[in-house]
C-alpha positions in Angstrom: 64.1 -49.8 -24.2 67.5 -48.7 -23.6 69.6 -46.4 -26.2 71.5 -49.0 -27.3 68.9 -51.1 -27.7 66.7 -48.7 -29.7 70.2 -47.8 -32.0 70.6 -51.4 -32.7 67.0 -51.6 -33.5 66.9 -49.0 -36.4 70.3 -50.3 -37.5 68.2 -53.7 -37.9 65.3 -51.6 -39.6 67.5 -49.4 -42.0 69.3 -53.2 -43.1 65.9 -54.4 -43.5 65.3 -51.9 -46.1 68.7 -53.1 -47.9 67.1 -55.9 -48.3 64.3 -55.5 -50.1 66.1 -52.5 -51.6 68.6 -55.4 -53.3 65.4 -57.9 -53.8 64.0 -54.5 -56.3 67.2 -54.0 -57.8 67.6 -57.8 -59.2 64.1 -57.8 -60.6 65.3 -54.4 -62.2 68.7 -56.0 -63.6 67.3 -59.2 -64.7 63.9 -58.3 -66.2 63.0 -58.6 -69.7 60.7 -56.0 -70.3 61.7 -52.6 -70.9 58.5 -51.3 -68.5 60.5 -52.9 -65.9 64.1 -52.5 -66.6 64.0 -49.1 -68.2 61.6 -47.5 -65.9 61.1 -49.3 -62.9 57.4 -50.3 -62.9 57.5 -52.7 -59.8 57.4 -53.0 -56.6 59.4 -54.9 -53.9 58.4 -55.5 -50.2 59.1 -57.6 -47.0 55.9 -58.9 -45.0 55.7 -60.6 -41.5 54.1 -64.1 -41.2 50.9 -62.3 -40.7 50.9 -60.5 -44.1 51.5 -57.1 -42.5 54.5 -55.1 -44.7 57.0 -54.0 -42.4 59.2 -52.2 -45.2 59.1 -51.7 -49.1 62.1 -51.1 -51.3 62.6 -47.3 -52.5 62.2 -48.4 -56.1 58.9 -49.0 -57.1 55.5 -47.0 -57.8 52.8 -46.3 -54.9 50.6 -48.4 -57.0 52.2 -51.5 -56.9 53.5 -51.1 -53.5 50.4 -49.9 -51.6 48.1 -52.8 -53.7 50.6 -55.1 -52.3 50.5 -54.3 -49.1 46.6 -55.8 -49.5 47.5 -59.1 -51.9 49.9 -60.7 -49.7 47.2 -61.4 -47.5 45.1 -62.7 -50.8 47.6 -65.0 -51.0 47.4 -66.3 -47.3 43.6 -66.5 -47.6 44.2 -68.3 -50.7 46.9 -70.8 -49.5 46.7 -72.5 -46.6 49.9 -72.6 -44.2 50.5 -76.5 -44.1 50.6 -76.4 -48.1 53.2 -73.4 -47.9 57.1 -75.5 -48.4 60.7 -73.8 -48.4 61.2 -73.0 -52.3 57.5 -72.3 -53.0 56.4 -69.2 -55.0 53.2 -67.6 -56.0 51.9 -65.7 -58.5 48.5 -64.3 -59.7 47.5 -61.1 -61.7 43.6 -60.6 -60.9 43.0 -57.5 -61.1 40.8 -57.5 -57.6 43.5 -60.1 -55.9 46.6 -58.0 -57.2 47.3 -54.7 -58.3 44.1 -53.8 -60.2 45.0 -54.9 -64.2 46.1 -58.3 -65.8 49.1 -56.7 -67.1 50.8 -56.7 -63.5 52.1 -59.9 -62.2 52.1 -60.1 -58.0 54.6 -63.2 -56.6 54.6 -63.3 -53.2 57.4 -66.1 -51.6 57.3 -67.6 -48.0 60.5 -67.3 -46.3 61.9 -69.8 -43.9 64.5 -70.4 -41.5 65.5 -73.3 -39.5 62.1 -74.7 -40.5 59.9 -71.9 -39.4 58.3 -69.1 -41.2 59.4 -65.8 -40.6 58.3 -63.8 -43.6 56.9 -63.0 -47.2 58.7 -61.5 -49.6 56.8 -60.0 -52.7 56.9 -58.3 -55.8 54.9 -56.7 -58.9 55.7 -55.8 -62.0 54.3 -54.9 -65.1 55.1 -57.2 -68.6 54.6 -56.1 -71.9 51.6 -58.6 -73.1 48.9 -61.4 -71.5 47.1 -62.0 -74.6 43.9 -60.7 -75.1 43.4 -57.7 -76.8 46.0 -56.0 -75.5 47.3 -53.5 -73.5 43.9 -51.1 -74.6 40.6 -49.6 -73.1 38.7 -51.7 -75.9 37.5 -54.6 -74.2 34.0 -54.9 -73.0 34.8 -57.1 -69.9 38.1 -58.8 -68.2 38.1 -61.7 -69.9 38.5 -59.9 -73.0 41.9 -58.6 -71.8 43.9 -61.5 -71.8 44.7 -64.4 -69.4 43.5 -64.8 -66.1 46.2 -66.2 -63.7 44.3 -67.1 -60.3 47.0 -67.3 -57.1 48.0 -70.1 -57.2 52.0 -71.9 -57.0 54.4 -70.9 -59.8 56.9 -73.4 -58.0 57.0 -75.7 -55.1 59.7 -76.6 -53.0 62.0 -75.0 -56.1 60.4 -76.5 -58.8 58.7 -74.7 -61.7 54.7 -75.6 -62.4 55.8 -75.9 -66.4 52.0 -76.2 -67.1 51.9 -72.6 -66.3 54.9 -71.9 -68.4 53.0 -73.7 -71.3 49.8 -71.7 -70.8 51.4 -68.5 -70.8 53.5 -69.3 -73.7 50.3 -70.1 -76.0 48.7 -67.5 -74.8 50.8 -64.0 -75.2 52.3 -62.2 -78.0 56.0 -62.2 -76.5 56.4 -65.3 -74.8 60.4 -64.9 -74.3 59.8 -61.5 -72.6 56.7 -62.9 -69.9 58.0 -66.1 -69.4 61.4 -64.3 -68.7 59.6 -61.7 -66.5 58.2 -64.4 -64.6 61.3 -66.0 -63.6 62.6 -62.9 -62.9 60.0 -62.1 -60.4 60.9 -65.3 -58.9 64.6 -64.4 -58.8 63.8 -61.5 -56.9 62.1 -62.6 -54.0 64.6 -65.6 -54.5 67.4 -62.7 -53.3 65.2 -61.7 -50.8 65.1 -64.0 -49.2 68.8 -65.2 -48.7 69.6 -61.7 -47.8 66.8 -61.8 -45.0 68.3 -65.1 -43.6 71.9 -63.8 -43.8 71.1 -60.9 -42.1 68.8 -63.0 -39.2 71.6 -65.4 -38.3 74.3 -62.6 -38.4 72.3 -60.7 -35.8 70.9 -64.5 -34.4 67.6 -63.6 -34.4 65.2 -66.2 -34.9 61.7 -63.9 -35.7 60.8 -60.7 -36.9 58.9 -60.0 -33.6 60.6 -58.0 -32.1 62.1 -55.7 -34.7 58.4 -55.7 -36.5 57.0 -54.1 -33.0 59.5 -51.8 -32.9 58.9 -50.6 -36.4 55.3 -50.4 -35.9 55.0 -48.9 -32.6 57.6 -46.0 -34.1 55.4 -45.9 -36.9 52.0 -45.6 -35.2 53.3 -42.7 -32.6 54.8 -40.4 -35.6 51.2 -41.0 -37.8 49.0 -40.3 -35.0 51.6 -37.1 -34.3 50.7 -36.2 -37.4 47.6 -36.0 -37.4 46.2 -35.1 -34.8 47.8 -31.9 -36.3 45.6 -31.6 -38.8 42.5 -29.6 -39.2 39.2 -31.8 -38.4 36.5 -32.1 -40.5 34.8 -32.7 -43.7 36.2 -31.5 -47.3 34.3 -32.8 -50.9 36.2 -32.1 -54.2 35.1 -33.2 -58.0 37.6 -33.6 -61.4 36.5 -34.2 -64.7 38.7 -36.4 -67.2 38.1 -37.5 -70.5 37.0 -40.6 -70.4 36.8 -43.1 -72.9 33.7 -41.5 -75.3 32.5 -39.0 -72.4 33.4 -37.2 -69.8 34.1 -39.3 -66.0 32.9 -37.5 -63.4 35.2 -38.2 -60.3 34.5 -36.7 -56.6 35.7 -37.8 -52.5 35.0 -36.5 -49.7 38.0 -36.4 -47.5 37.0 -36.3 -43.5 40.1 -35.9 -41.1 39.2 -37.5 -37.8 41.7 -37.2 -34.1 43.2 -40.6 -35.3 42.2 -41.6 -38.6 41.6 -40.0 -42.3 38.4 -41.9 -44.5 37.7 -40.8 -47.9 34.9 -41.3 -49.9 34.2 -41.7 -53.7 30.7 -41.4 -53.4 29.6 -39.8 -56.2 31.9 -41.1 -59.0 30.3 -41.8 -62.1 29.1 -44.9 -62.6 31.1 -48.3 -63.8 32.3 -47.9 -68.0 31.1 -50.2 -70.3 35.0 -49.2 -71.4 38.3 -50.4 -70.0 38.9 -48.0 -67.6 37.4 -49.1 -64.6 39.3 -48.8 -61.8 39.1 -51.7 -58.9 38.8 -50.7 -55.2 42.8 -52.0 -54.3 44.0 -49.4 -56.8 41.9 -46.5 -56.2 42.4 -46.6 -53.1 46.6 -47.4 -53.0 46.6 -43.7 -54.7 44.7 -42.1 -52.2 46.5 -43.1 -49.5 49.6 -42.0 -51.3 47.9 -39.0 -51.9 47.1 -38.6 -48.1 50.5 -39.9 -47.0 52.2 -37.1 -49.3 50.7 -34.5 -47.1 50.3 -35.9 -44.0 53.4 -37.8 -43.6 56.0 -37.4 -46.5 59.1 -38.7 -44.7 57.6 -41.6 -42.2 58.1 -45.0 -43.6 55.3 -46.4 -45.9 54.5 -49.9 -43.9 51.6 -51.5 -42.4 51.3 -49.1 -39.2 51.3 -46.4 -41.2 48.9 -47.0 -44.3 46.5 -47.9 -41.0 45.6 -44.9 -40.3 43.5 -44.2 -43.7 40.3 -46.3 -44.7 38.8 -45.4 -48.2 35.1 -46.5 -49.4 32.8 -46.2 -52.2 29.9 -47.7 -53.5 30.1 -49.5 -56.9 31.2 -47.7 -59.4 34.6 -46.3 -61.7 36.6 -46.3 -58.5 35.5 -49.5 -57.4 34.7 -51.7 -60.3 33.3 -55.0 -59.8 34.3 -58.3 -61.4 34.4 -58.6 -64.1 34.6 -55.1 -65.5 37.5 -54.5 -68.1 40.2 -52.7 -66.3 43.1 -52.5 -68.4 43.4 -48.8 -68.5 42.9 -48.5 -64.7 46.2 -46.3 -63.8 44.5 -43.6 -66.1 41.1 -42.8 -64.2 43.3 -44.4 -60.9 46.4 -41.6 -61.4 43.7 -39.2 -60.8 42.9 -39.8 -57.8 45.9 -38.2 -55.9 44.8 -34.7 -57.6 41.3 -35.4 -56.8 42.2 -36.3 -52.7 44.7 -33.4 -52.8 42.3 -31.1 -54.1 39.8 -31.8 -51.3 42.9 -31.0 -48.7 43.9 -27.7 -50.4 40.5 -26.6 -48.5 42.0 -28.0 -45.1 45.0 -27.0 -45.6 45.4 -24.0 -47.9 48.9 -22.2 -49.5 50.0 -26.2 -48.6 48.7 -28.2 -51.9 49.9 -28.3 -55.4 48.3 -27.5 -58.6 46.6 -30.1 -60.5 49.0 -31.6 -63.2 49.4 -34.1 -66.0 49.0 -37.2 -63.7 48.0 -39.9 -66.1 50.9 -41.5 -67.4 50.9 -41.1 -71.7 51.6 -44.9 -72.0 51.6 -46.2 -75.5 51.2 -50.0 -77.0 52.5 -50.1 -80.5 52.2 -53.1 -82.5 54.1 -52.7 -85.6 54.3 -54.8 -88.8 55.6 -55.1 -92.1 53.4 -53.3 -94.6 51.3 -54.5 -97.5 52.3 -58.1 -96.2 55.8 -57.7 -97.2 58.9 -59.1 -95.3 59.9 -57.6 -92.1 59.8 -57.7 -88.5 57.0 -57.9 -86.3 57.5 -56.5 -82.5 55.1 -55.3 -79.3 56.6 -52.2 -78.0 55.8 -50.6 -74.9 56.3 -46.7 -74.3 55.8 -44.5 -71.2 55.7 -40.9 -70.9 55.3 -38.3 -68.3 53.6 -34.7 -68.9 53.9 -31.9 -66.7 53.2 -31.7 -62.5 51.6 -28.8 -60.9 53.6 -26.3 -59.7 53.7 -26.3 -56.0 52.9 -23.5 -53.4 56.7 -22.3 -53.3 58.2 -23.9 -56.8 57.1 -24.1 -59.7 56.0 -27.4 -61.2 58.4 -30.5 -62.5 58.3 -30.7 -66.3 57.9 -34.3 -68.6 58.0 -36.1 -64.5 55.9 -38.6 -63.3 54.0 -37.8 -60.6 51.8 -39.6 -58.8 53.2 -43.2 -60.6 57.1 -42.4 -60.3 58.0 -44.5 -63.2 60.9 -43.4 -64.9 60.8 -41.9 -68.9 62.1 -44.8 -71.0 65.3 -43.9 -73.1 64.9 -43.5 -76.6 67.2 -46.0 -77.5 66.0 -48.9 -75.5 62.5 -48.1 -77.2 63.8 -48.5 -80.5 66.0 -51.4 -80.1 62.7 -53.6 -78.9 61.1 -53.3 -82.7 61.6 -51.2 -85.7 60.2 -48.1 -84.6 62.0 -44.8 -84.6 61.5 -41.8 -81.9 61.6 -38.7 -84.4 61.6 -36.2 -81.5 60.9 -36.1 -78.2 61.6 -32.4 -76.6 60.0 -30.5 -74.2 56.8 -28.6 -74.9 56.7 -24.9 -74.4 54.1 -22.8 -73.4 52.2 -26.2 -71.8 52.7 -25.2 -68.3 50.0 -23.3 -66.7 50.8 -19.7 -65.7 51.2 -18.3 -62.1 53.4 -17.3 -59.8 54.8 -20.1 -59.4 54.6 -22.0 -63.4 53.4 -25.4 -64.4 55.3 -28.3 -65.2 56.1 -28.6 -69.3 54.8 -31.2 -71.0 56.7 -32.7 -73.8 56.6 -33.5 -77.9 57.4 -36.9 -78.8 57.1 -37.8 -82.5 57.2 -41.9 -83.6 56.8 -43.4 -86.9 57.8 -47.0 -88.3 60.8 -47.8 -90.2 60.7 -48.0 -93.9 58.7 -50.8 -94.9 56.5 -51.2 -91.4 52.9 -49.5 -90.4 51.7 -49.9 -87.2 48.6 -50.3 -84.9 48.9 -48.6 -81.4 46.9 -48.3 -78.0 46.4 -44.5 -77.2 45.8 -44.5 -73.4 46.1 -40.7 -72.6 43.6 -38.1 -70.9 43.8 -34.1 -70.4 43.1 -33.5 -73.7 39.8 -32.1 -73.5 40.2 -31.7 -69.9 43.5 -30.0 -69.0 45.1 -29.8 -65.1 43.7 -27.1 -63.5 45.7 -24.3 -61.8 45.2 -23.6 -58.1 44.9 -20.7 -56.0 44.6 -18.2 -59.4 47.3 -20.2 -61.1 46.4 -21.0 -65.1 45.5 -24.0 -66.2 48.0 -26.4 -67.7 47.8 -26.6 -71.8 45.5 -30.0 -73.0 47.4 -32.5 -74.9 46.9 -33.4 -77.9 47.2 -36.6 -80.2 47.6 -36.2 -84.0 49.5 -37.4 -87.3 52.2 -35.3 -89.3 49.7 -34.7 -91.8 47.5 -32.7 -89.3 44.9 -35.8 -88.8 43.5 -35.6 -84.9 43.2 -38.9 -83.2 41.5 -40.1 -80.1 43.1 -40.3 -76.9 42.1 -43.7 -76.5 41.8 -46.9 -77.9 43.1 -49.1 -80.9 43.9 -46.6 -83.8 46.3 -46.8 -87.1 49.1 -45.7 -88.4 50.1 -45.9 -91.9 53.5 -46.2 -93.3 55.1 -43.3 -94.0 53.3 -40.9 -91.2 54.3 -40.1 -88.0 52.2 -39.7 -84.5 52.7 -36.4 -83.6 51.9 -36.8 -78.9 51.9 -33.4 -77.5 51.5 -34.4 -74.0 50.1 -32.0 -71.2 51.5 -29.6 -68.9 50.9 -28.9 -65.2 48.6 -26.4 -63.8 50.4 -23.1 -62.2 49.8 -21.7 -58.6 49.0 -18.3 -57.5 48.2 -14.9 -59.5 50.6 -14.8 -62.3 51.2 -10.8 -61.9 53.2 -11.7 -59.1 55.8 -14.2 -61.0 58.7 -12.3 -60.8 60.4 -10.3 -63.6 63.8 -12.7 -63.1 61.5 -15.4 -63.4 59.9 -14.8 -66.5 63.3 -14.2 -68.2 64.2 -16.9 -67.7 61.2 -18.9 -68.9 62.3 -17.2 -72.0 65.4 -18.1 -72.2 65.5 -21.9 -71.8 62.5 -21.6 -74.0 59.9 -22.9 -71.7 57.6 -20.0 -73.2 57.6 -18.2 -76.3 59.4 -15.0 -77.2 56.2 -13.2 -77.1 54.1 -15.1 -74.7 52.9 -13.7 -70.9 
């Protein structure tokens, strides 16, 4: 290929990425949820006609994007080609089809021009209630956890199946926010896909072929670069978390091959009889994001490159089968990328991070007028972030969330959704581990009903009896902790009250530090003082 021809190519590349950059961006503007709209909970991505992703939008969390890189070709399994028309959507949210809960709604659009197919575009996000019990870790099996939407059309040739609508509408707490969720879904591949065929007949291309080869084959040679880099061999590692009631027991083995990296979560414990099972599609979208982190940070995430990794496991809580409750998957499956990256620290030591917060400290509150009084009722949805690890040269991020990358909701969009009000929400001192190089803070939020209301909430939170460790002689981050004003501890999971007139008290936990802490340097630990990231007469 010619210079000019390979500049013209990436020009065609970095434009395909403006697409689906723009098809994120709509479903971010239009949605009605504030998981979506306030912190970005999706995914957006642009597939060739044989389900193979050839580039995903910048916003978005690895997984959404990695499970959807597998449930397009659900959907093609699923739906034949002669029953796929111009104007058709579909949608599904089974948790072994789609991204791994019934919360997360996958629509996946074929796109046509002149008559023939030459692409998918689709999307995930998350919406704020599918009936059910909720968003919780209570339910003894799936269909506990609310409807079940198998793939199938949620329009053909542009027209809306309003049975669906109707279902969904009897069947979940907020009806105006799913419903409006959905459509918005549909809007976004929707923009997609006129920005796909805009760009196609400015250029007057009539496939992706060519360009899809060229991203791939560009793809493939950096990967195998990379690896082949890498040490070869064998490394196990094991984490602990919380759990539901007892401890989970979590363990790979990573093995680095000349042209391919397989992990293994043999060993896990067994399947819960609790909703935190994780399916297979999600446990192992982390781990190749966890893989891809070190291996590859800055090569494109499309079908060439997630190639290169295979993940197995027998039966158990990383690969949960049908039809295990999995509402709570993201906590045990935002484990993973510390439990594959600890495994690499022994490949590639001084290179890894500390263990850190890595659950996301999501909260469900259902609030309600007390004592049966007037008032208004509302479903609100909160995530938060504790600390990262600190890394092998900085130290660790505080109240960020790493690996799920979902933005920290603000405060005021969180109270305008129901009558709840954030008391405080301030970062936690002394929470990151010590070390050279410190841990990310955690951070103290504080949330009690208005006058009048009491409220019912879904605690979905781990490190509290089993912090991040540090790494390389680093301290271990400080365990969060979950508690009313009045001193009252609470569990870190499940359905749990709060009365009117008390506030939850969520100290959430801080990153592990790296390296011996009597070689943080003097300037250093000034200035932890200063900004008050430790106290006055701490370390």
């Amino acid at each position: 290929m010619s210079n000019v021809a390979e500049i013209r190519m990436q020009v065609m590349w970095n434009r395909l990425i403006s697409v689906v950059e723009e098809q994120a961006l709509t479903l971010l503007r239009t949605a009605f949820s504030t998981s979506v709209r306030e912190s970005g909970d999706l995914s957006a991505g642009v597939f060739n006609p044989r389900g193979e992703m050839l580039a995903q939008a910048v916003t978005g969390t690895p997984g959404h994007v990695n499970t959807m890189a597998e449930a397009v070709l659900q959907f093609m399994n699923e739906i034949p080609r002669e029953e796929m028309f111009e104007g058709d959507t579909y949608v599904t949210n089974d948790p072994w089809q789609g991204t791994g809960h019934l919360h997360d709604i996958t629509m996946v659009s074929p796109s046509f021009l002149n008559g023939e197919l030459v692409a998918f575009f689709a999307c995930t996000a998350h919406v704020v209630d599918v009936g059910g019990r909720g968003f919780g870790a209570d339910g003894k099996s799936v269909y506990e956890e609310g409807i079940q939407i198998p793939i199938m059309k949620f329009a053909e040739r542009g027209t809306v199946n309003r049975d669906l609508i109707r279902i969904l509408r009897s069947n979940v707490r907020e009806p105006n926010q799913v419903i409006g969720d959905f459509y918005s879904l549909a809007a976004c591949n929707d923009v997609g896909h006129r920005r796909l065929v805009d760009m196609m007949n400015e250029i007057g291309l009539a496939s992706l072929d060519g360009l899809g080869e060229f991203i791939f084959s560009r793809t493939h040679d950096a990967m195998l670069e990379r690896i082949r880099t890498l040490p070869k061999g064998s490394w196990s590692n094991e984490l602990v978390t919380d759990g539901y009631d007892e401890p989970v027991k979590l363990a790979a083995t990573v093995s680095v091959h000349d042209e391919r990296v397989d992990v293994d979560f043999s060993g896990s414990a067994p399947m819960s009889r609790w909703g935190i099972n994780v399916p297979i599609i999600y446990s192992k979208a982390y781990a190749c994001y966890a893989l891809k982190c070190v291996v590859a940070p800055d090569i494109p995430n499309n079908a060439a490159s997630l190639a290169f990794f295979t993940v197995s496991s027998p039966t158990n809580i990383l690969n949960a089968a049908r039809p295990a409750p999995v509402a709570l998957r993201h906590v045990i499956g935002h484990m993973v990328p510390d439990l594959v990256l600890g495994a690499m620290a022994q490949a590639l030591p001084g290179r890894i991070l500390a263990e850190g917060a890595a659950a996301l400290w999501n909260i469900h509150i259902s609030v309600r007028p007390a004592n049966g009084a007037a008032g208004r009722r509302a479903e609100v949805l909160m995530f938060n972030s504790g600390g990262m690890g600190a890394r092998p040269a900085l130290d660790g991020l505080s109240a960020t969330a790493f690996p799920s990358g979902v933005h920290t909701m603000p405060i005021e969009a969180t109270e305008h959704t129901g009558p709840i009000v954030i008391w405080r929400k301030e970062l936690r001192p002394d929470s990151g581990g010590d070390g050279e190089f410190r841990g990310g803070l955690g951070q103290v939020i504080e949330i009690a009903a208005t006058d009048g209301h009491e409220f019912d909430f879904s605690a979905m939170f781990d490190r509290v009896r089993h912090p991040a460790r540090g790494r390389d002689g680093g301290g271990d981050g400080a365990p969060g902790v979950v508690r009313l004003d009045d001193g009252t501890q609470l569990r870190p999971k499940g359905w749990q009250h709060v009365p009117e007139g008390r506030r939850l008290i969520l100290e959430l936990p801080g990153g592990g530090g790296y390296g011996d802490p009597a070689r943080r340097s003097v300037d250093a630990r000034a200035e932890d003082r200063s900004k008050g990231y430790v106290s006055e007469n701490d370390r």
